[in-house]
C-alpha positions in Angstrom: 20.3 2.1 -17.5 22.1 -0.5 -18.0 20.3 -4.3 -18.1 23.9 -5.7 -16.7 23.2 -3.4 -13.5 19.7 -5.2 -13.0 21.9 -8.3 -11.0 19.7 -10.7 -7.9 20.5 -8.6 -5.1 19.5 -5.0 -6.7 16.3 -6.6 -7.4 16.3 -8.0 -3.9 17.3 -4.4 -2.7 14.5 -2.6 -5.0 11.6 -5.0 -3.9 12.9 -4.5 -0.3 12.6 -0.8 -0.4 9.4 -0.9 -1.9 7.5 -2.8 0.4 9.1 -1.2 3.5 7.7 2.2 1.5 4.4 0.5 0.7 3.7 -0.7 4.3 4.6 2.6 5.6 1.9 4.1 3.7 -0.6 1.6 4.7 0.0 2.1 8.1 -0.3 5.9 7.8 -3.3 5.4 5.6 -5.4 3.9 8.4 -3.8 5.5 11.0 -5.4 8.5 9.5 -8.6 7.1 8.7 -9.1 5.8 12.7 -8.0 8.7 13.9 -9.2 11.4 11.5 -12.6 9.8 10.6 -15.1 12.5 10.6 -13.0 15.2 9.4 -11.7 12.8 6.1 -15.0 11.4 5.5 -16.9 14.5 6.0 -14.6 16.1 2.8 -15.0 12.9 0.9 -18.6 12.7 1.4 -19.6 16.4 0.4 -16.7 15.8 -2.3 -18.3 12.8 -3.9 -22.0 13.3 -2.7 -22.0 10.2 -0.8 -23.1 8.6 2.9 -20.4 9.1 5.1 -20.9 5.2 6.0 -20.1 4.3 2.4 -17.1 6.3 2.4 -15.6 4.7 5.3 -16.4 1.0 3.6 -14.9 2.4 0.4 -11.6 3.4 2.5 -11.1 0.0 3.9 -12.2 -1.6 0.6 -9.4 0.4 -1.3 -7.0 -0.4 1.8 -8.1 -4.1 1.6 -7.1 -4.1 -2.2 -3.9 -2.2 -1.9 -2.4 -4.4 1.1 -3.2 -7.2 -1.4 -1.0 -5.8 -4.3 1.6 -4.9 -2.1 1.6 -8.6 -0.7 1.5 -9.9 -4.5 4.1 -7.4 -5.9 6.5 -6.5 -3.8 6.4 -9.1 -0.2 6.1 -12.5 -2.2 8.5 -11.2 -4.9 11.3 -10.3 -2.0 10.7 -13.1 -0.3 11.1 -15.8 -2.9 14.3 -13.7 -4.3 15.2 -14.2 -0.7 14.7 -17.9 -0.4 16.6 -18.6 -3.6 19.4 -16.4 -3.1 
């Protein structure tokens, strides 16, 4: 590729795609996990030989820390790219 084609609005475009992707996996993340919570934590507890209870606070833990590096990485990233363009 090349760096030429890397212009302000194909960044903006790229960071825009992303976090519409990343959210959209978030949302079906917990969507899943509220609705599907025996089923996913039963396998993840006789997977990992764990409580079910801790499962379900690991889930939202690793939710919790993924919404954060989508917010970091991709939403503030857009946004200011927004702001100055």
């Amino acid at each position: 590729m090349d760096i030429s084609a890397l212009t302000q609005n194909n960044i903006i475009c790229f960071l825009g795609w992303c976090s519409l992707i990343n959210v959209i996996i978030i949302c079906a993340t917990t969507l899943a996990i509220v609705c599907f919570k025996q089923p996913v934590t039963g396998f993840y507890a006789r997977l990992l030989n764990l409580e079910p209870e801790h499962i379900t606070k690991l889930f939202f833990r690793f939710l919790l820390h993924y919404e954060i590096a989508v917010l970091m990485f991709n939403i503030v990233p857009y946004l200011a790219l927004k702001i100055i363009s």
